[in-house]
C-alpha positions in Angstrom: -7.5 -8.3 -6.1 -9.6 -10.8 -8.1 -9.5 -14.0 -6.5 -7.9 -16.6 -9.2 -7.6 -20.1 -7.3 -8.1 -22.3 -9.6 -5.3 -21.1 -11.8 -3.3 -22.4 -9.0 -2.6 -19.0 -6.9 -3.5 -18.7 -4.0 -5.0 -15.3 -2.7 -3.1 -13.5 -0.1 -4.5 -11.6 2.6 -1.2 -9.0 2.6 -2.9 -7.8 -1.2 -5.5 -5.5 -0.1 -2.8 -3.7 2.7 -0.1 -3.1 -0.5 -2.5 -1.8 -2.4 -3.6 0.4 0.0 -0.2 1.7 0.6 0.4 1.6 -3.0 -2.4 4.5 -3.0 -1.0 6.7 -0.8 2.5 6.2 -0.1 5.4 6.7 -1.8 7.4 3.7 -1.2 5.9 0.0 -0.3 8.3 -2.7 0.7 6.6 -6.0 1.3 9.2 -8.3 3.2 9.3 -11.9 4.6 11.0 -15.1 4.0 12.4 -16.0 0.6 10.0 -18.5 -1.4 7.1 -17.4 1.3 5.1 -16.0 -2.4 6.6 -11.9 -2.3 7.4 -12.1 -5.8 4.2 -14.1 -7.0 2.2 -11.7 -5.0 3.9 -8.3 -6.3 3.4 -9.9 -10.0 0.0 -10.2 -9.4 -0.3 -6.5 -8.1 2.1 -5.1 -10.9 -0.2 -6.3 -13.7 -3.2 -4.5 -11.8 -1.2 -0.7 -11.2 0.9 -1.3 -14.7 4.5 -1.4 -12.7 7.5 -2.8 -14.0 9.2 -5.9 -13.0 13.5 -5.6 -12.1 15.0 -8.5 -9.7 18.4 -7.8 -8.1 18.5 -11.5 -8.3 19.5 -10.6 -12.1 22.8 -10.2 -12.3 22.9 -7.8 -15.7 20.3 -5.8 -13.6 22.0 -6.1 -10.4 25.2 -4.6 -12.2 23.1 -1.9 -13.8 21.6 -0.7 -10.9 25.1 -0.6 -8.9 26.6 1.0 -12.0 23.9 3.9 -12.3 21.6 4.2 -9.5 20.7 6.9 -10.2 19.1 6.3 -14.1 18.1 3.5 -13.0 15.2 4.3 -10.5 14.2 6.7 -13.3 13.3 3.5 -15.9 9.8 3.7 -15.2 7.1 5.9 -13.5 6.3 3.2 -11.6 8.9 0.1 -10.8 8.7 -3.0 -8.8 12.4 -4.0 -7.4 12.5 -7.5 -6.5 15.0 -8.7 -3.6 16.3 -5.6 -2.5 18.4 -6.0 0.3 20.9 -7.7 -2.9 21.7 -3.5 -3.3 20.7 -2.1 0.2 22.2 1.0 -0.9 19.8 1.5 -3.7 17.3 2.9 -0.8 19.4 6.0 -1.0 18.7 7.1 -4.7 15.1 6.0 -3.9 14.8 8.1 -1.4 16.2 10.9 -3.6 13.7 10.4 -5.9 10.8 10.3 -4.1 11.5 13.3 -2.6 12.1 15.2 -5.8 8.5 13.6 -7.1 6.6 12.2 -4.3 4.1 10.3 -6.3 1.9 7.6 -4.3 3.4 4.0 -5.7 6.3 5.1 -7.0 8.3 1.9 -6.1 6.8 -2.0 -5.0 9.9 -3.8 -3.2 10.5 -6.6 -1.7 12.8 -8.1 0.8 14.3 -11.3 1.9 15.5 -9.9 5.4 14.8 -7.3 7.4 16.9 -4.8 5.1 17.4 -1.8 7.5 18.0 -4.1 9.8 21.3 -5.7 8.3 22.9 -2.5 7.1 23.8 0.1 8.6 20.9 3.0 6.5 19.3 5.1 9.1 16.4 6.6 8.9 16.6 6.5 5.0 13.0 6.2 4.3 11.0 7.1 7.3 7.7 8.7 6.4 8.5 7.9 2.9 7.9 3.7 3.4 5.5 1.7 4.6 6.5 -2.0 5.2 4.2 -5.1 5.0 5.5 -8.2 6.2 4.4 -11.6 4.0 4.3 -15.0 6.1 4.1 -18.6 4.3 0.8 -19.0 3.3 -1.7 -18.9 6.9 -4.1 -22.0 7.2 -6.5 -19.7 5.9 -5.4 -18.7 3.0 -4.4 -22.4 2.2 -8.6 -23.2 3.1 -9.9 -20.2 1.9 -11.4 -19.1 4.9 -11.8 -15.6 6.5 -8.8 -15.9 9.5 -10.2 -13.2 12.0 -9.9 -15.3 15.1 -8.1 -12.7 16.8 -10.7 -10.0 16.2 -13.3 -12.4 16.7 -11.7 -13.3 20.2 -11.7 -9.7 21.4 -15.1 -8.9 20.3 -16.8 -12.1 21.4 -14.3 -13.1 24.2 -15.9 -16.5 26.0 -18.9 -15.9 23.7 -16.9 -17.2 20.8 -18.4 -20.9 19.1 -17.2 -23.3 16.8 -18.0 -26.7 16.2 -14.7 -28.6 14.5 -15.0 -31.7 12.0 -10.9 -31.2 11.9 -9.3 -35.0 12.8 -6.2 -34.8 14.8 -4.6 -36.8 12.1 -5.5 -33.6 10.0 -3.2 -31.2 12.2 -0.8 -33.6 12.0 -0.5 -33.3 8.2 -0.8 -29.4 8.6 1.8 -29.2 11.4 4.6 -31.2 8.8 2.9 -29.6 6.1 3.6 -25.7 6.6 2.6 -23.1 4.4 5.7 -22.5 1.6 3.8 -22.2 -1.5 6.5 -24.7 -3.0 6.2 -27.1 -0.8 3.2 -27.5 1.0 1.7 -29.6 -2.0 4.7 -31.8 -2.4 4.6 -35.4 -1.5 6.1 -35.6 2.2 9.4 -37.3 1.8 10.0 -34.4 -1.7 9.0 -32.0 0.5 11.3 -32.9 3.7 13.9 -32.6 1.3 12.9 -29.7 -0.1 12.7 -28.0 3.4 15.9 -28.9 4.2 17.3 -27.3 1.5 16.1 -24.6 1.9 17.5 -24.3 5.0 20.8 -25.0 4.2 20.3 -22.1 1.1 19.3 -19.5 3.9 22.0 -19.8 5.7 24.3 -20.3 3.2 23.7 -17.3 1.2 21.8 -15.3 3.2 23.0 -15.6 6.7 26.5 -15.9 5.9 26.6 -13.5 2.9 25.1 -10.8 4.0 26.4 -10.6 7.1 30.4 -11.7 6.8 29.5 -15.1 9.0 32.4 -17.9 8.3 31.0 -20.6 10.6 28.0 -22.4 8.9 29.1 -25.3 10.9 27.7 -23.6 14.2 24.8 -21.3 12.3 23.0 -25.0 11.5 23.6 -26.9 14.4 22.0 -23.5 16.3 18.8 -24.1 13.8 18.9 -27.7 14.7 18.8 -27.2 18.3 16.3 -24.0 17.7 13.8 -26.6 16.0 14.3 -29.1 19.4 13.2 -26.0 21.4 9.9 -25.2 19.4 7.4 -24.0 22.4 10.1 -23.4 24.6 11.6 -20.7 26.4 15.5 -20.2 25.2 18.4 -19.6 27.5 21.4 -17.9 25.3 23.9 -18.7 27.7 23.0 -22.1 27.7 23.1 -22.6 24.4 26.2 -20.9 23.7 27.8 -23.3 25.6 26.7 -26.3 24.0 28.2 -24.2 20.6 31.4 -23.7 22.5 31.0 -19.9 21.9 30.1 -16.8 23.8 26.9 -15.4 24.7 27.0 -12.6 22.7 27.8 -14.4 19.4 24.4 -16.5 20.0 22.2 -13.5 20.7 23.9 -12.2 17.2 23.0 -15.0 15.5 19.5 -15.6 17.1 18.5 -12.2 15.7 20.1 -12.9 11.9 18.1 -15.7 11.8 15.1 -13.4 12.5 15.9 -11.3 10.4 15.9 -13.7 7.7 12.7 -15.1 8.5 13.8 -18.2 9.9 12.9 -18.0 13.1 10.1 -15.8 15.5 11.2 -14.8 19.2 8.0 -14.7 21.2 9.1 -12.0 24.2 8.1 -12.3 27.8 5.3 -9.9 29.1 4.7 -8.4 31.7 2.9 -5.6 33.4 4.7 -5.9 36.2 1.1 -7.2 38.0 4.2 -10.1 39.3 7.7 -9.3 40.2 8.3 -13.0 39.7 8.0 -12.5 36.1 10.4 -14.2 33.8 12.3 -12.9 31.0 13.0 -15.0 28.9 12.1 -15.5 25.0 10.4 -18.4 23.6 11.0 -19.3 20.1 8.9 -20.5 17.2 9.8 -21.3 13.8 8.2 -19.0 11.4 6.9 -22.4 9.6 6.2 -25.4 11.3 7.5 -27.9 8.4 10.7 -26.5 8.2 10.7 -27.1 12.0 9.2 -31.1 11.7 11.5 -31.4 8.6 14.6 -30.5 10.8 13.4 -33.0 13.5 13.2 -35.4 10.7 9.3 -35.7 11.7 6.2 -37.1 9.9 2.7 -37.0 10.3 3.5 -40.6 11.1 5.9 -40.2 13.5 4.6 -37.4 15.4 1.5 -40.2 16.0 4.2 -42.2 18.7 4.8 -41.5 22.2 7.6 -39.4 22.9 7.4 -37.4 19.8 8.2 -33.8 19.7 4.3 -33.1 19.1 3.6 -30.7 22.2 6.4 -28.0 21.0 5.3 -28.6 17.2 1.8 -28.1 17.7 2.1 -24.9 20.3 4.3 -23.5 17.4 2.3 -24.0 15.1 -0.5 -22.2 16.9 1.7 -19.7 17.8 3.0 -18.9 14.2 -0.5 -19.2 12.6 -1.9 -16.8 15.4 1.0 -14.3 14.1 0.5 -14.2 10.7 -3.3 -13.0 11.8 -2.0 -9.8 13.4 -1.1 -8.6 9.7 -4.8 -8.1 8.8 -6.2 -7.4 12.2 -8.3 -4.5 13.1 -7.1 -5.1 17.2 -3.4 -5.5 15.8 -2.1 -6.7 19.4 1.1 -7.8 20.7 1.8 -10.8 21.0 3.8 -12.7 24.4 4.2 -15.4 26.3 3.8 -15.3 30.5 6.0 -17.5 32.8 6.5 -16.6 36.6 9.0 -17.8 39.0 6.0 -20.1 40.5 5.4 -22.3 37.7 2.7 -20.2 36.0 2.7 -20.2 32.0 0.5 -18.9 29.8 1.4 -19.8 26.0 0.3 -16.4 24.3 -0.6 -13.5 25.1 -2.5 -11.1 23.1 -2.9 -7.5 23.9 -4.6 -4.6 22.3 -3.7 -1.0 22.5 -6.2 -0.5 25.3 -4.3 -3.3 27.1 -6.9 -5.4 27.0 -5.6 -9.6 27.3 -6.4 -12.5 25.7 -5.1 -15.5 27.1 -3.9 -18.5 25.5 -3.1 -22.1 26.4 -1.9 -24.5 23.9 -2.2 -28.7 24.0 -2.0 -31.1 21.3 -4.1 -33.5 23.3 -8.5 -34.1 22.5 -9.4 -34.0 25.8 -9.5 -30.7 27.4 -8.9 -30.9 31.5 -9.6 -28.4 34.2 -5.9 -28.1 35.2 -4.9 -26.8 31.7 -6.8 -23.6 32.9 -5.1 -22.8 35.9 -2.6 -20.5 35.2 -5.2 -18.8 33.3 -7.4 -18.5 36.1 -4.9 -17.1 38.2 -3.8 -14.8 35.1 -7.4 -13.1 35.1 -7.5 -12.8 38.6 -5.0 -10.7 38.5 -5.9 -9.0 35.7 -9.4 -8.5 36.6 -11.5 -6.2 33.6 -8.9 -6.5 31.3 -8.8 -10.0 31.3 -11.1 -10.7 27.6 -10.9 -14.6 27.6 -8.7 -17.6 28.2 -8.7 -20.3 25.7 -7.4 -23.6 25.3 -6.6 -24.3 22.2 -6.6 -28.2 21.6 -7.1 -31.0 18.6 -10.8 -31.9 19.7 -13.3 -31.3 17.9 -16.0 -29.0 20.3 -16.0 -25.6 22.4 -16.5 -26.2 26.0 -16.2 -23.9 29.0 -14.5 -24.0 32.0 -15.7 -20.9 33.8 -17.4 -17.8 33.0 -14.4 -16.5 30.8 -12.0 -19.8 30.2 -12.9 -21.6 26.9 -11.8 -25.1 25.6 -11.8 -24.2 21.5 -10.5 -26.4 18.3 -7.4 -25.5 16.5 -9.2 -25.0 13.2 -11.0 -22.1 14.7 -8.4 -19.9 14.1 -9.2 -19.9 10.4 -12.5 -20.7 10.7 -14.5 -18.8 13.3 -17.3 -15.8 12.1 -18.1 -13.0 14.0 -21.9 -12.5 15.3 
């Protein structure tokens, strides 16, 4: 796609991956949080392959579509259905369809939820759908920068350089900041607000709505304490009984509001090199101003002792790191370690070839040679397969500590270049 930022649109990295589905596949659904830029993006792409523009958010075309499925896939050779988990059900006559003409690019979607996920549709479009999940806008795309660091981290491991001028005042701002595209540019009490709303408007009509939840009251004071917890490992049982509820009904709502976007559950990994592994998820929220503006944290603010930075920040990170995995060529996994001994490792990143990179996270500008030590003992157990360790902090320099361990600035995750 032609680049066209200074009509106020920000290029998105997910582009070139629809349209290269768009080629060969039948189906593309492009899904991720609501007002994360889905339907701004698909615009862009529609006016490039000629498809026409239908939102379920419509009600007229909501009713036609419920009222005649079936004629109305057939509208156009090629359509783009906005928001379709509003008529999950739709996927059926798609799926129809693209058997009867299986075109490439038949139909652009997108989603505000994990669709197949909420309703019960199996396998209704396997090997007929490929699915490309859109973030808030990275760091990167906000900059304009490349965003390889994770590709650039495999290939160079401890070889990997970058030289920051970013102030930690300036990850402040980006931490309470985020990356909606309608808010990020807002003044920071409008955009607090905004944030908030938001909040409130996901659960309210998606959470609840689409999955016959009547107790908002306990949904947002979950998202509240979720936000309190950002960088930490989560203990259901614990938390449901600070709700008053069972365990059960907070693992079902921990994974609606996943499934919505709201949140990211980092799992545990292991390769069972340490029976004293623990299992536990962490949590990050999928955008760290929603997190600060639940906290009711500024830039200013997060400056004072005792502020929530450390869990802010390592989300942040975390989150930013994430959205990378979209466009990478390694396409790991991505974990968190924690052992019975008091070993954690922030992130872990492995490849198909189960090759690690290992990631420590501080908000602090001064690296120290005990942030590396459970990543020292991660590699030796590891041994070959252990790429790099890094700290990632808010100073501005790379220095090493050790022939594989790395102290590296924040901003090189959207900034780093390959050699």
């Amino acid at each position: 796609m032609a680049e066209n930022r200074s009509q106020g649109y920000l290029p998105r990295r997910a582009a070139r991956s629809v349209l290269a589905a768009l080629a060969d596949t039948r189906v593309v659904l492009v899904n991720g949080a609501r007002q994360s830029g889905k339907s701004t993006l698909v615009r862009q792409i529609g006016k490039e392959t000629g498809a026409v523009w239908y939102s379920l958010d419509d009600s007229p075309t909501r009713d036609l579509a419920a009222s005649d499925p079936a004629a109305f896939v057939r509208l156009n050779d090629r359509m783009i259905i906005d928001e379709i988990q509003r008529d999950p059900e739709l996927l059926l006559t798609i799926k129809s369809l693209v058997d009867e003409q299986p075109n490439p690019g038949r139909f652009l979607l997108t989603g505000s939820a994990r669709v197949l996920g909420l309703r019960e549709l199996p396998d209704t479009l396997i090997g007929r759908m490929e699915t490309i999940e859109l973030w808030p806008l990275s760091q990167g795309e906000i900059d304009g920068t490349s965003s390889q660091f994770i590709d650039h981290a495999f290939e160079l491991g401890p070889q990997l350089r970058y030289e920051s001028s970013e102030t930690r005042d300036g990850y402040l701002q980006r931490i309470v900041r985020g990356g909606f595209p309608d808010a990020y540019h807002r003044p920071e009490a409008r955009r607090q607000t905004y944030l908030r709303g938001y909040v409130s408007d996901i659960i309210n009509r998606d959470v609840i709505q689409l999955s016959d939840i009547r107790r908002g009251t306990e949904l947002r004071y979950l998202v509240n304490t979720l936000a309190a917890l950002s960088g930490q490992t989560i203990v259901p049982a614990k938390i449901a009984t600070d709700l008053g509820v069972d365990g059960k009904t907070v693992k079902n709502y921990l994974r609606l509001l996943e499934e919505v976007y709201l949140i990211k559950r980092i799992p545990a990994w292991t390769r069972r090199i340490s029976s004293r592994s623990v299992g536990l998820d962490k949590v990050a929220f999928v955008d760290s101003g929603i997190a600060s503006a639940l906290l009711n944290q500024t830039a200013t603010r997060l400056r004072k002792p005792g502020a929530p930075l450390g869990g802010l920040f390592e989300s942040f990170v975390t989150m930013e790191i994430a959205r990378q995995i979209q466009w990478s060529n390694e396409h790991p996994s991505l974990y968190h370690y924690r052992t019975k001994d008091g070993d954690e490792v922030d992130i872990i990143l492995e490849n198909g070839m189960g090759q690690v990179i290992a990631i420590e996270v501080k908000a602090s500008t001064t690296p120290r040679s005990d942030d590396f030590k459970s990543l020292s003992r991660l590699e030796t157990r590891l041994g070959n397969d252990f790429i790099a360790g890094y700290l990632v902090y808010s100073g501005t320099k790379t220095l090493p500590f050790g022939p594989k361990m790395r102290a590296i600035p924040a901003s090189a995750l959207w900034n780093s270049e390959g050699e």
